[in-house]
N, C-alpha and C positions, 0 to 999 in steps of 0.2 A: 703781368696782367691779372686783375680782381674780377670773377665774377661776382654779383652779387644779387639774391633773391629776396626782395620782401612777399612779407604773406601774415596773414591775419585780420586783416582790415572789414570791417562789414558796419553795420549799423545799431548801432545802442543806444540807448535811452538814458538822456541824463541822469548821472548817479549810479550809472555801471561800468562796467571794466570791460578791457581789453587787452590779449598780449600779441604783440607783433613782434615777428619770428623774420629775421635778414642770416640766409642761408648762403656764408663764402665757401667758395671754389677758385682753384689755380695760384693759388701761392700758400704766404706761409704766413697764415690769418696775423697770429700773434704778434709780429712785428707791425703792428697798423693802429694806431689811436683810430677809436672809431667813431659814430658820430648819426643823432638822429635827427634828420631837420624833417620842417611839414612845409606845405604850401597850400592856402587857401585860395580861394578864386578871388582875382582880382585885388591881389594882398602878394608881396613878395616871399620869398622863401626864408624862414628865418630858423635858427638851430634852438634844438627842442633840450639834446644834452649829447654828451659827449661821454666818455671812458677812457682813460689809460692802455695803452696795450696789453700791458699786465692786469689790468681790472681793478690797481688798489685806485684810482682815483677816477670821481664821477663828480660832473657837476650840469647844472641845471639853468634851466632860462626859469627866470620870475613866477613865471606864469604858470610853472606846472611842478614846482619846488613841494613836495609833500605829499604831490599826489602821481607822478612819475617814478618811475627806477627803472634805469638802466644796468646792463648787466651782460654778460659775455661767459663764453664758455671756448678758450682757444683749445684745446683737444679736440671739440666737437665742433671746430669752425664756425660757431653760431653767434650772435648777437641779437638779444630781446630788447623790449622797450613793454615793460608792465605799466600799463594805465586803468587808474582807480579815478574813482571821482570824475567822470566825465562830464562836460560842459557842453553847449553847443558851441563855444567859441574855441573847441578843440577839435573841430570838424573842417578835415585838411584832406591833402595827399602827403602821406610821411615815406620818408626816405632816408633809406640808411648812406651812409660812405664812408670809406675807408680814405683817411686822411684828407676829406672831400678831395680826392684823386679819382679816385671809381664807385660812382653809380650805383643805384640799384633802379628798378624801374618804377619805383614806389606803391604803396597800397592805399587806398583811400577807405577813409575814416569819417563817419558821419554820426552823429551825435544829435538825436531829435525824437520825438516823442512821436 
């Protein structure tokens, strides 16, 4: 069993950043391709980027390619998602998981002036 915490989420103003922090508990992080999706209202859940277990490989959905990085720290059971360049159309509820097997409760993301 994966616990999992997101945390970071608040409200910015297009053209600024944000880092979201998914804090695992109860197993053995490392062993998990990990994974950050969002969901907007009234718009499906769709995957924002993903990681390696080991961290060398990262990749990205279209939409946030240059202005995202993802990134993990398995010592310290953490998983971030660094967002630059913010848009209003990156204004979700983002969510992390662990092999989309377990959850987090997600943080909500709002991007507006």
């Amino acid at each position: 069993q994966v616990q999992l915490v997101e945390s970071g989420g608040g409200l910015v103003q297009p053209g600024g950043s944000l880092r979201l922090s998914c804090a695992a508990s109860g197993t053995i992080f490392g062993i998990y391709a990990m994974y950050w999706y969002r969901q907007a209202p009234g718009k499906q859940r769709e995957l924002v980027a993903s990681i390696s277990a080991g961290g060398s490989r990262a990749d990205y959905a279209d939409s946030v390619k240059g202005r995202f990085t993802i990134s993990r720290d398995n010592a310290l059971n953490m998983l971030w998602l660094q967002m630059n360049s913010l848009k209003p159309e990156d204004t979700a509820v983002y969510y992390c998981t662990a092999e989309r097997l377990y959850w987090g409760q997600g943080t909500q993301v709002t991007v507006s002036v």
